[in-house]
Residue frames relative to the residue before (quaternion, step in Angstrom):
aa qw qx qy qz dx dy dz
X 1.0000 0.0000 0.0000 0.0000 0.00 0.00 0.00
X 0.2532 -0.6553 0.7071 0.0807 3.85 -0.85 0.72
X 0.2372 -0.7038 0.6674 0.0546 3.17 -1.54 1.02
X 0.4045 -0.7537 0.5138 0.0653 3.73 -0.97 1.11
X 0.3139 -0.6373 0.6243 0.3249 3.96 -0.56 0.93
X 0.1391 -0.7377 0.6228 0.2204 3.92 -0.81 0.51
X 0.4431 0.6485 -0.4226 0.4522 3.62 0.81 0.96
X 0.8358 -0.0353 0.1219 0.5342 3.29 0.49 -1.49
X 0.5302 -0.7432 0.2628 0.3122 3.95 1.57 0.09
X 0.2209 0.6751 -0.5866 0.3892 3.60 1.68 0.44
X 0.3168 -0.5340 0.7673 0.1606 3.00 -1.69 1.50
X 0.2573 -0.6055 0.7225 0.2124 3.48 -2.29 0.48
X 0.1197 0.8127 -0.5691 -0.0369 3.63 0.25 0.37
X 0.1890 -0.8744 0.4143 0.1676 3.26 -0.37 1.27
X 0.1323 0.6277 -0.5579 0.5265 3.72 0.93 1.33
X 0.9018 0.2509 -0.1537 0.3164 3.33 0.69 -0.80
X 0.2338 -0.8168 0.4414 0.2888 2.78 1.90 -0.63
X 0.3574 -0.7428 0.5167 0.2312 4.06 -1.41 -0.33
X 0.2903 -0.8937 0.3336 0.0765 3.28 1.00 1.93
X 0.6188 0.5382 -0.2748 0.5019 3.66 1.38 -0.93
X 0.8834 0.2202 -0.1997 0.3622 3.22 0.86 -0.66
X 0.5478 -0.5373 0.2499 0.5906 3.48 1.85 1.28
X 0.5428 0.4807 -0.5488 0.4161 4.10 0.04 0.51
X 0.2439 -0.7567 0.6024 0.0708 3.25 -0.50 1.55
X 0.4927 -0.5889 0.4908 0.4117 3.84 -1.30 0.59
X 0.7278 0.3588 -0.4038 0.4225 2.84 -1.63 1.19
X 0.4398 0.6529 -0.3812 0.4848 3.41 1.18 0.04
X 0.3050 -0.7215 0.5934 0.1850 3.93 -0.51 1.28
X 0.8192 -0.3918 0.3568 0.2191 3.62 -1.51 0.54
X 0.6589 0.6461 -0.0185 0.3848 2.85 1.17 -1.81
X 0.8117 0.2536 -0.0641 0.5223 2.81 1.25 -1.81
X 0.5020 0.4936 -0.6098 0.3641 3.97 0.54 0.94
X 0.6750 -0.5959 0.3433 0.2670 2.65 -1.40 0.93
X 0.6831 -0.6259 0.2726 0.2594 3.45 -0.96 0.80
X 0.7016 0.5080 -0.2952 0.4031 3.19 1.68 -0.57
X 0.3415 0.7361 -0.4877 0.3219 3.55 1.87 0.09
X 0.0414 -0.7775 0.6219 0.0837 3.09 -1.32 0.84
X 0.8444 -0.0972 0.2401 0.4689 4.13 -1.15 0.43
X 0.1249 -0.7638 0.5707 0.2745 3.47 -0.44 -0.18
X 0.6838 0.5214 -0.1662 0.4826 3.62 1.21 -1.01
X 0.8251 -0.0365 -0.0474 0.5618 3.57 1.45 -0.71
X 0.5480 -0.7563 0.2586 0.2466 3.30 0.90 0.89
X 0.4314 0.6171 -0.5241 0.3980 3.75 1.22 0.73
X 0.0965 -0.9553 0.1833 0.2110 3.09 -1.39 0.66
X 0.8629 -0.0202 -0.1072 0.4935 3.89 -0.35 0.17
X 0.6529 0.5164 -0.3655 0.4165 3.24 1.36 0.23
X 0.7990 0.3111 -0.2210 0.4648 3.29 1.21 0.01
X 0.0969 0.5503 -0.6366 0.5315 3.08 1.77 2.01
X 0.2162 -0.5586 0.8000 0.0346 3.51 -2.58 0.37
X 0.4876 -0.5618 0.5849 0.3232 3.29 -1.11 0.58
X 0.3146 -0.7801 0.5289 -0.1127 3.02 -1.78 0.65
X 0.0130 -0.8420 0.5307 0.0956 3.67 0.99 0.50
Protein backbone atom coordinates (compact mmCIF):
# COMPACT_ATOMS: atom_id res chain seq x y z
CA UNK A 1 0.00 0.00 0.00
CA UNK A 2 1.54 3.63 -0.72
CA UNK A 3 0.44 6.50 1.29
CA UNK A 4 -0.48 9.97 -0.51
CA UNK A 5 0.55 13.65 0.97
CA UNK A 6 -3.20 15.12 0.74
CA UNK A 7 -1.58 18.58 0.44
CA UNK A 8 0.69 18.44 -2.41
CA UNK A 9 0.33 14.45 -3.82
CA UNK A 10 3.96 12.95 -3.05
CA UNK A 11 3.49 9.23 -3.19
CA UNK A 12 5.45 7.27 -0.05
CA UNK A 13 5.84 4.00 -1.66
CA UNK A 14 7.51 2.01 0.71
CA UNK A 15 9.45 -0.28 -2.01
CA UNK A 16 11.13 2.77 -2.07
CA UNK A 17 11.33 4.06 1.11
CA UNK A 18 12.76 8.11 1.43
CA UNK A 19 16.65 7.62 1.03
CA UNK A 20 17.36 11.56 1.44
CA UNK A 21 15.61 11.60 4.35
CA UNK A 22 17.25 8.24 6.13
CA UNK A 23 13.96 5.90 5.24
CA UNK A 24 15.54 2.94 3.81
CA UNK A 25 13.30 0.85 1.09
CA UNK A 26 11.20 -1.50 2.59
CA UNK A 27 10.46 0.44 5.54
CA UNK A 28 6.37 0.15 6.29
CA UNK A 29 4.45 3.57 6.84
CA UNK A 30 3.79 2.69 10.25
CA UNK A 31 7.26 2.31 10.98
CA UNK A 32 8.80 6.05 10.18
CA UNK A 33 9.29 7.86 12.70
CA UNK A 34 6.65 10.23 13.63
CA UNK A 35 8.70 13.23 13.25
CA UNK A 36 9.01 12.59 9.30
CA UNK A 37 7.60 15.18 7.50
CA UNK A 38 6.50 15.48 3.35
CA UNK A 39 9.50 15.73 1.56
CA UNK A 40 8.06 18.09 -1.26
CA UNK A 41 5.99 20.22 1.29
CA UNK A 42 6.99 19.65 4.64
CA UNK A 43 3.57 18.52 6.39
CA UNK A 44 3.52 15.75 8.46
CA UNK A 45 2.36 12.01 8.45
CA UNK A 46 -0.88 12.91 9.50
CA UNK A 47 -2.09 14.43 6.59
CA UNK A 48 -0.92 11.29 4.25
CA UNK A 49 -4.19 8.58 3.22
CA UNK A 50 -3.68 5.24 2.23
CA UNK A 51 -3.55 4.35 -1.22
CA UNK A 52 -4.28 0.89 -2.69
Amino acid sequence: MKYVCNVCGYVYDPKVGDSEHGIEPGTAFEDIPDDWVCPDCGVGKSEFSAQE
